[in-house]
N, CA, C, O and CB atoms as a CASP TS submission, in Angstrom:
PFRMAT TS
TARGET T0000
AUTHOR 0000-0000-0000
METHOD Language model
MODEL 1
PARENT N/A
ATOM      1  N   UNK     1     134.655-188.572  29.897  1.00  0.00           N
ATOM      2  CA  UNK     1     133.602-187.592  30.019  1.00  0.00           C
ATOM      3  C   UNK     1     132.765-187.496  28.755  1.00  0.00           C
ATOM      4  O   UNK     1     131.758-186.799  28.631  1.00  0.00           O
ATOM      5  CB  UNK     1     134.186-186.253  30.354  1.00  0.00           C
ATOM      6  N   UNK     2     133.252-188.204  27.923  1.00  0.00           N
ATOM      7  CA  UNK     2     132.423-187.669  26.690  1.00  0.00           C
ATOM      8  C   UNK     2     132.802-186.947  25.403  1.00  0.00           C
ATOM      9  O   UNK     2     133.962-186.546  25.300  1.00  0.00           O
ATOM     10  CB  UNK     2     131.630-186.862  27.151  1.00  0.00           C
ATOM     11  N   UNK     3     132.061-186.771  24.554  1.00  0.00           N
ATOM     12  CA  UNK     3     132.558-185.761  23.797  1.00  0.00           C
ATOM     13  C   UNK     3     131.620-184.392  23.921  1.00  0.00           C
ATOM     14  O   UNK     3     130.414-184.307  23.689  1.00  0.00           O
ATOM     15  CB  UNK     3     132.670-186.304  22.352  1.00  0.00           C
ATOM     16  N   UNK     4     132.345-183.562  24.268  1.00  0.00           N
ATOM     17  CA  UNK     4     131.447-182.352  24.909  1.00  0.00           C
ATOM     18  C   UNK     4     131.262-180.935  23.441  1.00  0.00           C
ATOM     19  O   UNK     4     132.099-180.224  22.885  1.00  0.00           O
ATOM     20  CB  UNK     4     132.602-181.594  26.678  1.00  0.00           C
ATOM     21  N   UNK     5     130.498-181.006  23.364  1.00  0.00           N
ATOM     22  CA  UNK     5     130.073-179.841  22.041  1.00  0.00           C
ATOM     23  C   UNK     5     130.596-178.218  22.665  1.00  0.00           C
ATOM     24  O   UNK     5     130.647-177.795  23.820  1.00  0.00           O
ATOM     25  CB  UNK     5     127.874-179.809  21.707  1.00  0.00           C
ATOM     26  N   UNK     6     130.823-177.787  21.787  1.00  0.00           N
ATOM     27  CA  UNK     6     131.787-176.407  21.919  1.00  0.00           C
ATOM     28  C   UNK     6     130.758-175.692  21.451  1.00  0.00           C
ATOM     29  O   UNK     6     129.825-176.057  20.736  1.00  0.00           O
ATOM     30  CB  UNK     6     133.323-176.194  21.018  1.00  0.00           C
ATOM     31  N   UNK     7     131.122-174.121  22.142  1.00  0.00           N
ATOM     32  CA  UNK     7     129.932-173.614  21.836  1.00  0.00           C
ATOM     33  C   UNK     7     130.420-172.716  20.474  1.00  0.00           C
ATOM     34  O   UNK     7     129.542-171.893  20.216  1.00  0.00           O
ATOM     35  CB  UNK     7     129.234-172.780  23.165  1.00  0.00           C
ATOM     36  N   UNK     8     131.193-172.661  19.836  1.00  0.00           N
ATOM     37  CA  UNK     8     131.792-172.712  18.538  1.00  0.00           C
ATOM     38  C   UNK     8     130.630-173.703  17.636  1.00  0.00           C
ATOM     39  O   UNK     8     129.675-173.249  17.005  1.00  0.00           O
ATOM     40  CB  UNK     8     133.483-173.398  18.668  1.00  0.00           C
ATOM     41  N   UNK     9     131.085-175.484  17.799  1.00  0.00           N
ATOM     42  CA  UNK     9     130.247-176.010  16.999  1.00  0.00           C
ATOM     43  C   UNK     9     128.850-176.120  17.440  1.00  0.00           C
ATOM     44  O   UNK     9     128.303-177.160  17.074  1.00  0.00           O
ATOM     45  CB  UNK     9     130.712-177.117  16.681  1.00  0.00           C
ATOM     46  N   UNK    10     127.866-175.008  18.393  1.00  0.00           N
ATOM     47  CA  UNK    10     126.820-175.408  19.111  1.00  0.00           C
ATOM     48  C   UNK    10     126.559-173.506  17.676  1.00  0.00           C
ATOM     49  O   UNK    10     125.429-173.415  17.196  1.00  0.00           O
ATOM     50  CB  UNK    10     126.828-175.679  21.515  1.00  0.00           C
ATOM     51  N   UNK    11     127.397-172.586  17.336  1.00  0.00           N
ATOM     52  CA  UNK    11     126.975-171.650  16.849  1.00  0.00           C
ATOM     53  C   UNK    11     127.123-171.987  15.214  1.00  0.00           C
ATOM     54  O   UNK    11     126.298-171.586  14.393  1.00  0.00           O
ATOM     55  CB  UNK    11     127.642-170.493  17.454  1.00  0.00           C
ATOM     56  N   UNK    12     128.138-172.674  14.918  1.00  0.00           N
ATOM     57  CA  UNK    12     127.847-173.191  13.556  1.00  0.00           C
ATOM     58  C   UNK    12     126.215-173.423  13.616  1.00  0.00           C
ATOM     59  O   UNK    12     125.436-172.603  13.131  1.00  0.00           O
ATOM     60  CB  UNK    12     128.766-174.663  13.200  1.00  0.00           C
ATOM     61  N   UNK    13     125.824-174.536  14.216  1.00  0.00           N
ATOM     62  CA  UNK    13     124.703-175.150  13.802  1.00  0.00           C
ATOM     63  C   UNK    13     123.610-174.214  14.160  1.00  0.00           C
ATOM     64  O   UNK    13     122.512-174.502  13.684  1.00  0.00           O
ATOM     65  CB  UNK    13     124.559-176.502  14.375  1.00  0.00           C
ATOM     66  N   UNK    14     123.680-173.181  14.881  1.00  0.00           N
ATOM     67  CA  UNK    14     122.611-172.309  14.945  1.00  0.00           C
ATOM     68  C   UNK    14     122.436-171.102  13.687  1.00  0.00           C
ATOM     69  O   UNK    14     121.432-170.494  13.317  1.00  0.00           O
ATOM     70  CB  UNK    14     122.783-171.676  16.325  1.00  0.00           C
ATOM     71  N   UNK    15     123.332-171.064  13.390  1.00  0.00           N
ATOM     72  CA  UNK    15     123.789-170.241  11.594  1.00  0.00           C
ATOM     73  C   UNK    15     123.205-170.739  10.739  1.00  0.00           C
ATOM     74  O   UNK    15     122.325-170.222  10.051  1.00  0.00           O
ATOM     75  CB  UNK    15     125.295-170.344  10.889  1.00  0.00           C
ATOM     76  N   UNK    16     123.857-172.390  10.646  1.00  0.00           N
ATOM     77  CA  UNK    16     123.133-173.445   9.320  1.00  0.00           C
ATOM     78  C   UNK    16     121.523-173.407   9.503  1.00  0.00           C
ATOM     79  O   UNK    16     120.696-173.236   8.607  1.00  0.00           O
ATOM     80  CB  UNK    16     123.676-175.385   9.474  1.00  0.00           C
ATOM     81  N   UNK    17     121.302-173.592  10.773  1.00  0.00           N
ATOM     82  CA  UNK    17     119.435-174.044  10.830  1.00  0.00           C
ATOM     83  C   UNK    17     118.996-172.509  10.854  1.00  0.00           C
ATOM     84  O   UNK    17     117.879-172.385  10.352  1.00  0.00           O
ATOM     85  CB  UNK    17     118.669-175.143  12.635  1.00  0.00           C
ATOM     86  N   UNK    18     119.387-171.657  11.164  1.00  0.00           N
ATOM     87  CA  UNK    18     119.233-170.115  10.667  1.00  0.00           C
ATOM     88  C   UNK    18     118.727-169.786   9.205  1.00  0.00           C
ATOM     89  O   UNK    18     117.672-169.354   8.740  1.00  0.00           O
ATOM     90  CB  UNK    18     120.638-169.432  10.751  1.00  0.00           C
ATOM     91  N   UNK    19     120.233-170.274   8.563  1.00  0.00           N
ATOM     92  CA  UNK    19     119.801-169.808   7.002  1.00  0.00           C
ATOM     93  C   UNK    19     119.340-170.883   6.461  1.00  0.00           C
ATOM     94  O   UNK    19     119.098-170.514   5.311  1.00  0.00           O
ATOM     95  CB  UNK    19     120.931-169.246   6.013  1.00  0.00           C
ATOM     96  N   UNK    20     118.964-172.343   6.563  1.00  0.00           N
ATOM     97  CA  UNK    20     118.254-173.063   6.124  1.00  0.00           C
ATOM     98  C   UNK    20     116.778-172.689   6.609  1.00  0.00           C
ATOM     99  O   UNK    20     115.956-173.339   5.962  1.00  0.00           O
ATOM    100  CB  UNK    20     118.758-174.252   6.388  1.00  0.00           C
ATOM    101  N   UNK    21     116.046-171.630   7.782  1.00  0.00           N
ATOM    102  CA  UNK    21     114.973-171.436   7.869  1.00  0.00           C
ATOM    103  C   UNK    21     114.376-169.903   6.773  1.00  0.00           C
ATOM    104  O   UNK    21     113.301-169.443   6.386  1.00  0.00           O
ATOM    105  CB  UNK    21     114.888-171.439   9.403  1.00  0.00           C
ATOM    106  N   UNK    22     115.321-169.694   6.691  1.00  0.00           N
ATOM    107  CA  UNK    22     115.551-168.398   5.565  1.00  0.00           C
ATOM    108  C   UNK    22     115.426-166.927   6.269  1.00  0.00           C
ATOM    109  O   UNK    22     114.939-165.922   5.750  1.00  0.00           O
ATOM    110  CB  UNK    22     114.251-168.445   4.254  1.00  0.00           C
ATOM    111  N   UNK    23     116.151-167.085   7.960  1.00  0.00           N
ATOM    112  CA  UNK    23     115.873-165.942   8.461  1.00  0.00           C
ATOM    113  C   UNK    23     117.160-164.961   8.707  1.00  0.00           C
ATOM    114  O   UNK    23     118.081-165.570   9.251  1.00  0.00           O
ATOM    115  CB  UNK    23     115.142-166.239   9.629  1.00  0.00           C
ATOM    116  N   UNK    24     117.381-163.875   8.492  1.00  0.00           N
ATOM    117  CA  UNK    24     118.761-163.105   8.796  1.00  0.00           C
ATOM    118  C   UNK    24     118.743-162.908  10.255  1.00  0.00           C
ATOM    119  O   UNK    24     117.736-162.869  10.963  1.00  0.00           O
ATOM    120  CB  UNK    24     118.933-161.598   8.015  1.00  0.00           C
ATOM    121  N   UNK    25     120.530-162.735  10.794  1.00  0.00           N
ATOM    122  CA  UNK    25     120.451-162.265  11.946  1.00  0.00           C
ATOM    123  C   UNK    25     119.011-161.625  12.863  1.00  0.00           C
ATOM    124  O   UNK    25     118.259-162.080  13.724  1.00  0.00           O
ATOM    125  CB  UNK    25     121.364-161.420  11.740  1.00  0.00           C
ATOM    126  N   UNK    26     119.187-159.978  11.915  1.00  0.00           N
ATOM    127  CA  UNK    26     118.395-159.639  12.522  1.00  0.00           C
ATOM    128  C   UNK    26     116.680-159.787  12.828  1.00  0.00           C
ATOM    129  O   UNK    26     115.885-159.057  13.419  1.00  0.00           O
ATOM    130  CB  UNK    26     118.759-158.902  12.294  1.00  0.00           C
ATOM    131  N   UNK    27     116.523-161.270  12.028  1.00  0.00           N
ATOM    132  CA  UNK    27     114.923-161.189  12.221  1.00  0.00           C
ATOM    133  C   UNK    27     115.397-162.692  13.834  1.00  0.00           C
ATOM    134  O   UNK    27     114.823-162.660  14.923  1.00  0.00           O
ATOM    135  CB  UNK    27     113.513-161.887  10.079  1.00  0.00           C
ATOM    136  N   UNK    28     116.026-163.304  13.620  1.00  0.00           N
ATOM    137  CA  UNK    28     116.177-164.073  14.561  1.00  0.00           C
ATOM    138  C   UNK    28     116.443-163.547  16.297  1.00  0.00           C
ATOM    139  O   UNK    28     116.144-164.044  17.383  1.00  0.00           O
ATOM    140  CB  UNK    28     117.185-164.786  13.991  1.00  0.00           C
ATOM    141  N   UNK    29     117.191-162.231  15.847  1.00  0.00           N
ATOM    142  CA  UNK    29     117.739-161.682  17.055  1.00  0.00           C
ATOM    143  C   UNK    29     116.231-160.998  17.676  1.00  0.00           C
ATOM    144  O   UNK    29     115.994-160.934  18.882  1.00  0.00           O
ATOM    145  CB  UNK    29     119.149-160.480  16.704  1.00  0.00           C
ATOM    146  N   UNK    30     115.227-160.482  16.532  1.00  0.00           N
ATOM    147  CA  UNK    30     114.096-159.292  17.192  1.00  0.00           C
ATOM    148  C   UNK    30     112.991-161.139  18.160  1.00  0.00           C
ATOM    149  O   UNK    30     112.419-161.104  19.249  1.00  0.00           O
ATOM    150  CB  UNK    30     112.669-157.830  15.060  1.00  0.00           C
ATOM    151  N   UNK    31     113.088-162.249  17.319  1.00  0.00           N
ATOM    152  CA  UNK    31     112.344-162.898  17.484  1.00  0.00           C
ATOM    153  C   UNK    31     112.726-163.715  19.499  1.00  0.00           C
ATOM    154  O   UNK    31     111.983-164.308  20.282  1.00  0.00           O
ATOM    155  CB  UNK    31     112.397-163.736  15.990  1.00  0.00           C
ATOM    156  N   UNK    32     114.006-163.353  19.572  1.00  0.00           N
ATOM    157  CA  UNK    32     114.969-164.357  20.987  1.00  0.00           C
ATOM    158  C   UNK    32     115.105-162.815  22.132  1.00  0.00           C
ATOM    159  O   UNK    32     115.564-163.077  23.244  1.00  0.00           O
ATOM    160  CB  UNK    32     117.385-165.231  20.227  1.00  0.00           C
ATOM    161  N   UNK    33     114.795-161.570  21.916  1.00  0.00           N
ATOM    162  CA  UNK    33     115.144-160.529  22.648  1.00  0.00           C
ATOM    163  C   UNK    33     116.773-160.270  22.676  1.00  0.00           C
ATOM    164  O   UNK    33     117.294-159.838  23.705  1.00  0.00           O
ATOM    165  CB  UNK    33     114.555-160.767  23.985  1.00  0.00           C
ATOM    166  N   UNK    34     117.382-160.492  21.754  1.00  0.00           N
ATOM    167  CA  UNK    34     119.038-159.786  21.775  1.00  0.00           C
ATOM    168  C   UNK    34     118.872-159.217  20.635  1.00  0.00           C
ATOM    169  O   UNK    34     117.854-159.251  19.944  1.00  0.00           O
ATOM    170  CB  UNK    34     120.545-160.790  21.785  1.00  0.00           C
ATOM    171  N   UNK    35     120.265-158.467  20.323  1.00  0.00           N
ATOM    172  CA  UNK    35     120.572-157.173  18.938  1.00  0.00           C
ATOM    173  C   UNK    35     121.149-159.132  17.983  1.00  0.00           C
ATOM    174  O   UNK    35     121.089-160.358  18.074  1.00  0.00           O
ATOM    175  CB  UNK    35     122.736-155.085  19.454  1.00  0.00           C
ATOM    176  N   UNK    36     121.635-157.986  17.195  1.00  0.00           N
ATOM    177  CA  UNK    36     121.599-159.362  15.929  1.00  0.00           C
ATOM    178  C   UNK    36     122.921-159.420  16.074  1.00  0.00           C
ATOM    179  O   UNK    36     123.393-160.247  15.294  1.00  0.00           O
ATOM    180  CB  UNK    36     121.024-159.140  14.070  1.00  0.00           C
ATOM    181  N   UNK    37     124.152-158.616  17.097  1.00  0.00           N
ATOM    182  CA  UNK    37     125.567-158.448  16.864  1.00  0.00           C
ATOM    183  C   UNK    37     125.828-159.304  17.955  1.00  0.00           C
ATOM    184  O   UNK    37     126.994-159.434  18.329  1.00  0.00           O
ATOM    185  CB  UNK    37     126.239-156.955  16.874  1.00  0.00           C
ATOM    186  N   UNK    38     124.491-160.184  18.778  1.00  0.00           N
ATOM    187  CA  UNK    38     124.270-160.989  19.919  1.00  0.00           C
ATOM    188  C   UNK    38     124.479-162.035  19.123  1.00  0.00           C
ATOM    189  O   UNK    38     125.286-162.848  19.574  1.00  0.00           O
ATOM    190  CB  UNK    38     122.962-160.918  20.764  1.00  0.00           C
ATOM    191  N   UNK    39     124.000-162.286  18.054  1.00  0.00           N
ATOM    192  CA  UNK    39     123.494-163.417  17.525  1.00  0.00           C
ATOM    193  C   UNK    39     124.807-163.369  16.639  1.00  0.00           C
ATOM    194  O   UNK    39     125.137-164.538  16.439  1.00  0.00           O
ATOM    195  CB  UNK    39     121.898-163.420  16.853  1.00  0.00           C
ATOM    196  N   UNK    40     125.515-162.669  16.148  1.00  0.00           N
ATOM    197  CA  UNK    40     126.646-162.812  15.374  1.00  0.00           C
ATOM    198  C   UNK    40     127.733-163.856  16.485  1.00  0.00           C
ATOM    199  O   UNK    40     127.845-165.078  16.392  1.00  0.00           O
ATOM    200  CB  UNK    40     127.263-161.106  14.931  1.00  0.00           C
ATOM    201  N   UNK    41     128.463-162.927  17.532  1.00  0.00           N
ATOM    202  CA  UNK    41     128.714-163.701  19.014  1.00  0.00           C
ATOM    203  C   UNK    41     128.056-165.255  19.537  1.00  0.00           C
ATOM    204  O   UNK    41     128.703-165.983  20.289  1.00  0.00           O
ATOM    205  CB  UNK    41     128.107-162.656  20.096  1.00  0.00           C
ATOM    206  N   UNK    42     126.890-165.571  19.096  1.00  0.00           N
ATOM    207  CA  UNK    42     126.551-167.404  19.497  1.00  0.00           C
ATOM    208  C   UNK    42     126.938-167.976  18.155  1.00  0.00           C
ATOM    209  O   UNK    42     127.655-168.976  18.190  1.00  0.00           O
ATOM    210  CB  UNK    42     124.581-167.961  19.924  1.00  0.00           C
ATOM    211  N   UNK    43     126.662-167.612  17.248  1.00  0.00           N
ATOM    212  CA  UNK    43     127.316-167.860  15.683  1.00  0.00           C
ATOM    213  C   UNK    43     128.542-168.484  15.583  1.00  0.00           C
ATOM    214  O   UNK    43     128.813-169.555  15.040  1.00  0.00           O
ATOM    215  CB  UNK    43     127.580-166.583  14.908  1.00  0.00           C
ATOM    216  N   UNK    44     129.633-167.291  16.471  1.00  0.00           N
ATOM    217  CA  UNK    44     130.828-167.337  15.924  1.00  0.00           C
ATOM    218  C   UNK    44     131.491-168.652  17.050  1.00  0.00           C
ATOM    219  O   UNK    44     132.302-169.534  16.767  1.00  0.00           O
ATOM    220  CB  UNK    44     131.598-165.657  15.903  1.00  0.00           C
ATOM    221  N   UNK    45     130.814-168.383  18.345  1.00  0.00           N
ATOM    222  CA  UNK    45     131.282-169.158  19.554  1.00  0.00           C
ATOM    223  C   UNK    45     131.498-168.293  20.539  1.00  0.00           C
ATOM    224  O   UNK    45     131.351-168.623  21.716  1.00  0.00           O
ATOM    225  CB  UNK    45     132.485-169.948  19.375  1.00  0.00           C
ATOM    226  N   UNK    46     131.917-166.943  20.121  1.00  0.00           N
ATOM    227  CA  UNK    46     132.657-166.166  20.786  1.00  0.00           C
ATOM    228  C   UNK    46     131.687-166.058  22.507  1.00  0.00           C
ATOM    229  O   UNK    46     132.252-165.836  23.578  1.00  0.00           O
ATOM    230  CB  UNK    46     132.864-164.666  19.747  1.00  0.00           C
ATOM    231  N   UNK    47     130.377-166.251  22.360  1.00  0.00           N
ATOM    232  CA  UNK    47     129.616-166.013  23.602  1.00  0.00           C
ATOM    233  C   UNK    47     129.274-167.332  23.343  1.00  0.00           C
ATOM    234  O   UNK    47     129.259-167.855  22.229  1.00  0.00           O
ATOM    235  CB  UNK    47     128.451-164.803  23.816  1.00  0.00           C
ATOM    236  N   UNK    48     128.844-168.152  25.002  1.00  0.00           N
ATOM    237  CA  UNK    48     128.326-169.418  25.142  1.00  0.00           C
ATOM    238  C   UNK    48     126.711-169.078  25.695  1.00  0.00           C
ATOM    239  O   UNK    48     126.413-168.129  26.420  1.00  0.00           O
ATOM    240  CB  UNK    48     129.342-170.356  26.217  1.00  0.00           C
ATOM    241  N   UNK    49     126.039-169.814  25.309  1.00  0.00           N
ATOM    242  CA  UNK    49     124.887-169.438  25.087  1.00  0.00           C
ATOM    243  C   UNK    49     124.135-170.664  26.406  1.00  0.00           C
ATOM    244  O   UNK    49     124.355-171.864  26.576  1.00  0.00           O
ATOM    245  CB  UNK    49     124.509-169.545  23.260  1.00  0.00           C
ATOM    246  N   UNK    50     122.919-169.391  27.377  1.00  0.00           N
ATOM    247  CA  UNK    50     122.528-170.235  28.245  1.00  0.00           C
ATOM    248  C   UNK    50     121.308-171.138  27.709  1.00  0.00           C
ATOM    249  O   UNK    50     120.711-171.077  26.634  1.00  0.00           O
ATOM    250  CB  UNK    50     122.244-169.487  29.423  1.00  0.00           C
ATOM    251  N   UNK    51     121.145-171.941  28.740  1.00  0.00           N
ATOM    252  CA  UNK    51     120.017-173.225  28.423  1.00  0.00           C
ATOM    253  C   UNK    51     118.430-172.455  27.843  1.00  0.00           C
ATOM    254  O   UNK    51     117.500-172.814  27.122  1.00  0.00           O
ATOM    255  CB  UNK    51     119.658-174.281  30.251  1.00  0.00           C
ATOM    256  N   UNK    52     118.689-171.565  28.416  1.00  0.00           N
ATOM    257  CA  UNK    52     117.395-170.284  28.318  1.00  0.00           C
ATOM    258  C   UNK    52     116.956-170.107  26.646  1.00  0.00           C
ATOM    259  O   UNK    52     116.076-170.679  26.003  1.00  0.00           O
ATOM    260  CB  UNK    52     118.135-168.417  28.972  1.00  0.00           C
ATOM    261  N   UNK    53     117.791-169.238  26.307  1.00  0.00           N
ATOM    262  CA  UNK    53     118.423-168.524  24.860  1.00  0.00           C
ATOM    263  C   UNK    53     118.307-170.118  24.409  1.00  0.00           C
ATOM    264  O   UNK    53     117.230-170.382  23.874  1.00  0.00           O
ATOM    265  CB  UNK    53     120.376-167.521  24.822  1.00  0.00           C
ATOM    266  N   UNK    54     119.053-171.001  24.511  1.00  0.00           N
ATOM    267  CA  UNK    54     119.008-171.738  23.681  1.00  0.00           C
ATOM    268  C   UNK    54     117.797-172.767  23.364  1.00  0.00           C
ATOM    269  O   UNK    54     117.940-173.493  22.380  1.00  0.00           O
ATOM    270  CB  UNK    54     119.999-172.178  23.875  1.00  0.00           C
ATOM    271  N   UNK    55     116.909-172.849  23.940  1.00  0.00           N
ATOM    272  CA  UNK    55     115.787-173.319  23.662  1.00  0.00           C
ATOM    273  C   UNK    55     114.771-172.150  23.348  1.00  0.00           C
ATOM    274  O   UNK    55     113.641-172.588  23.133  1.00  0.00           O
ATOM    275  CB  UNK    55     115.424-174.178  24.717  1.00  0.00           C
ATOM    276  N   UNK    56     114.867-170.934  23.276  1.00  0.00           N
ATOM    277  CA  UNK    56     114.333-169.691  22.538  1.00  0.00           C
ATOM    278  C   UNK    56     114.879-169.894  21.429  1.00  0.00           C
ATOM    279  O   UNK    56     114.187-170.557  20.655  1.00  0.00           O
ATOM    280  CB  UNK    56     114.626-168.296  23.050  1.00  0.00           C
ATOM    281  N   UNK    57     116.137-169.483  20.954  1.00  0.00           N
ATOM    282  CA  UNK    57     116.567-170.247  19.302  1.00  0.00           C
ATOM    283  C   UNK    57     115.963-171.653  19.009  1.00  0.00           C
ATOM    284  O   UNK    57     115.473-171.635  17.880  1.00  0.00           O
ATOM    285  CB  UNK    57     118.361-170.577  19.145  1.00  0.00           C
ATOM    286  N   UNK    58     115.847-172.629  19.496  1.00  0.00           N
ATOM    287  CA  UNK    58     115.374-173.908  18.880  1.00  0.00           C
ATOM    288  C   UNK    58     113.897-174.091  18.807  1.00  0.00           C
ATOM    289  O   UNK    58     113.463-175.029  18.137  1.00  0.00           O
ATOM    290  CB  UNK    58     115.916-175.046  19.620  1.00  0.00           C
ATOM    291  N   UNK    59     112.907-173.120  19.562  1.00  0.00           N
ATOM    292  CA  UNK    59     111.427-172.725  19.254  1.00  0.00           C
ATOM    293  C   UNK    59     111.285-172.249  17.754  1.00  0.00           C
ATOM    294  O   UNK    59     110.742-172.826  16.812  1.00  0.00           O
ATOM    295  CB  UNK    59     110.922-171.488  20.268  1.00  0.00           C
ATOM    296  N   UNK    60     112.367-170.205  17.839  1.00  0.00           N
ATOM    297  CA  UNK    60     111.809-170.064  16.621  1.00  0.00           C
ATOM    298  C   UNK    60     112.500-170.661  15.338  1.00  0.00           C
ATOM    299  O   UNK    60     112.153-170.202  14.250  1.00  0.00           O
ATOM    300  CB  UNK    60     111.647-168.753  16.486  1.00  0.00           C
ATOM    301  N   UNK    61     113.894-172.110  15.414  1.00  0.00           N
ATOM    302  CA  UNK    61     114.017-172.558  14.779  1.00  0.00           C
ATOM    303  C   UNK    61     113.139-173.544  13.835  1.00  0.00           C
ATOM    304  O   UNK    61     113.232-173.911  12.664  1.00  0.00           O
ATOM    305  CB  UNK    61     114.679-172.672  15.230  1.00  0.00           C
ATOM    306  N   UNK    62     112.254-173.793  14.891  1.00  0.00           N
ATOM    307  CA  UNK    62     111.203-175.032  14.785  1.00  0.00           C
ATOM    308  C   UNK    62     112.046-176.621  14.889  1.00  0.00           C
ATOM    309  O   UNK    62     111.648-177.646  14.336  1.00  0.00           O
ATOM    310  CB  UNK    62     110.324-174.889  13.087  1.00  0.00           C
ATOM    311  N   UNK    63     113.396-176.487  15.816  1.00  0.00           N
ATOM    312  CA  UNK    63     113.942-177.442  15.828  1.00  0.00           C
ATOM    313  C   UNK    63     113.890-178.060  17.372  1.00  0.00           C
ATOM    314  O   UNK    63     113.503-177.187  18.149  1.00  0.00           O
ATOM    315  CB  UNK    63     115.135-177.160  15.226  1.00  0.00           C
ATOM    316  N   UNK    64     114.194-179.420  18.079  1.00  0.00           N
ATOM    317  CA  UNK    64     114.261-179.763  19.299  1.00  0.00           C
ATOM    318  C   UNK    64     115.597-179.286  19.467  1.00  0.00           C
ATOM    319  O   UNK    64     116.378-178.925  18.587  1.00  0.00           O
ATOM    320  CB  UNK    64     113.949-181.159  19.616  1.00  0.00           C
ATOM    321  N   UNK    65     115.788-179.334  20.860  1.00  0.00           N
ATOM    322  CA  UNK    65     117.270-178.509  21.722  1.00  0.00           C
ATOM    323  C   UNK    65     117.952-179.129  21.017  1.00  0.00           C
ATOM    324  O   UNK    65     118.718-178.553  20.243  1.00  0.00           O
ATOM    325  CB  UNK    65     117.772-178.657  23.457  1.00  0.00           C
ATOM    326  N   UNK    66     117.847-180.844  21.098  1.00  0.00           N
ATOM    327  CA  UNK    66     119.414-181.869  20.921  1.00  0.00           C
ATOM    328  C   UNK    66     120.039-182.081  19.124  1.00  0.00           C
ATOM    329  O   UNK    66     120.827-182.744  18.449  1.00  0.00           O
ATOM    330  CB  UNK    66     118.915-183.914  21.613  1.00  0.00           C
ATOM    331  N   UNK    67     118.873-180.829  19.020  1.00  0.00           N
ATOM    332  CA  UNK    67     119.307-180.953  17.325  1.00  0.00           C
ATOM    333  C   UNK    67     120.924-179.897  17.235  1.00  0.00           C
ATOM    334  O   UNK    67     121.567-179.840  16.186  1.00  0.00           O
ATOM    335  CB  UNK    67     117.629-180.020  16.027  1.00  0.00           C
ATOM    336  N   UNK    68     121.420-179.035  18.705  1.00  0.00           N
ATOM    337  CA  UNK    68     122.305-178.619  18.546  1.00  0.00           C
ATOM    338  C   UNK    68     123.699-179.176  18.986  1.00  0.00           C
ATOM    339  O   UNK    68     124.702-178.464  18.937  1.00  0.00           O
ATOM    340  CB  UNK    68     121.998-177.725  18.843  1.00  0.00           C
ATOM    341  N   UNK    69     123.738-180.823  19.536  1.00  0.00           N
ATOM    342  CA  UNK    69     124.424-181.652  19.669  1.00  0.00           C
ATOM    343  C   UNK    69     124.479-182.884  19.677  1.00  0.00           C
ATOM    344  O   UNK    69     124.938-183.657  20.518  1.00  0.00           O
ATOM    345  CB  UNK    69     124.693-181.458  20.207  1.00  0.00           C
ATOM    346  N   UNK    70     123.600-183.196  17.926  1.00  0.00           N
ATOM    347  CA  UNK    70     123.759-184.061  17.154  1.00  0.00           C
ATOM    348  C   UNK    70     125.483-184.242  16.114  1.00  0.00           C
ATOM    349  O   UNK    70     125.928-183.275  15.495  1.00  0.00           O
ATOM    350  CB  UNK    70     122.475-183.774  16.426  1.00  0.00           C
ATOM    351  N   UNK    71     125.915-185.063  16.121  1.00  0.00           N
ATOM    352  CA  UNK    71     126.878-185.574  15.869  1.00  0.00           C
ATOM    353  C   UNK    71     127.349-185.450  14.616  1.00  0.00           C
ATOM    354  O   UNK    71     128.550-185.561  14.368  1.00  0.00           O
ATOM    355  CB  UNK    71     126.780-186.565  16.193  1.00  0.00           C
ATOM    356  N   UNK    72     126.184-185.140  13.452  1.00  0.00           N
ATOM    357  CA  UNK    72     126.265-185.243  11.947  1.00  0.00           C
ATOM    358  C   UNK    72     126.812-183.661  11.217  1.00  0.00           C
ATOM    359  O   UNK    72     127.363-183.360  10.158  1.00  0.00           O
ATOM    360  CB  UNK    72     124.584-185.711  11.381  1.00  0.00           C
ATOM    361  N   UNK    73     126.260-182.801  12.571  1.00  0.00           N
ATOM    362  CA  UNK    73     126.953-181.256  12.200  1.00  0.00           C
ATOM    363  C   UNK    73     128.062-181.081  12.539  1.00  0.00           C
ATOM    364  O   UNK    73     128.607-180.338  11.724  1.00  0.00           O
ATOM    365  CB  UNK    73     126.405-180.096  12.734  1.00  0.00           C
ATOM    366  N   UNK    74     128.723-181.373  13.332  1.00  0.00           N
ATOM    367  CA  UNK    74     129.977-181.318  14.902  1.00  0.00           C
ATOM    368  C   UNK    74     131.231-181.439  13.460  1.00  0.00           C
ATOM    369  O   UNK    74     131.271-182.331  12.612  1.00  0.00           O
ATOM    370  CB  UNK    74     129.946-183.422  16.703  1.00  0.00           C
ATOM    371  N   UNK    75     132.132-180.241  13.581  1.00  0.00           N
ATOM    372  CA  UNK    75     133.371-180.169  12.825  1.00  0.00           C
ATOM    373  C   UNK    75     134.454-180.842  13.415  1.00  0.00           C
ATOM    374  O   UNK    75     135.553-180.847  12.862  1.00  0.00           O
ATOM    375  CB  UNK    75     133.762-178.862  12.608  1.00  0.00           C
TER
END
């Protein structure tokens, strides 16, 4: 089947390209329509995040979707 990305290592990489854009939770959370304790939850893994949300994070990341299951971040 593959190697299938966890949404654990799918929230790492939304953290890293987070604070490499220089934005906190809560400016990311006002920018996607959730609280920032939403955005703590896709962060951690603890919530899996739909196709929706996740191409809303990779807009105001300024990143493409498949930049969240590229191979070079994946723990």
């Amino acid at each position: 089947m593959g190697n299938i990305v966890s949404s654990r290592e799918i929230g790492l990489k939304i953290k890293q390209l987070r604070q490499l854009a220089g934005l906190s939770q809560e400016k990311l959370a006002e920018q996607i329509g959730v609280t920032f304790q939403q955005v703590q939850k896709y962060e951690s893994g603890y919530t899996t995040l739909n196709i929706l949300k996740l191409q809303q994070i990779a807009s105001v990341l300024q990143v493409p979707v498949n930049e969240f299951f590229t191979a070079e971040y994946r723990h």
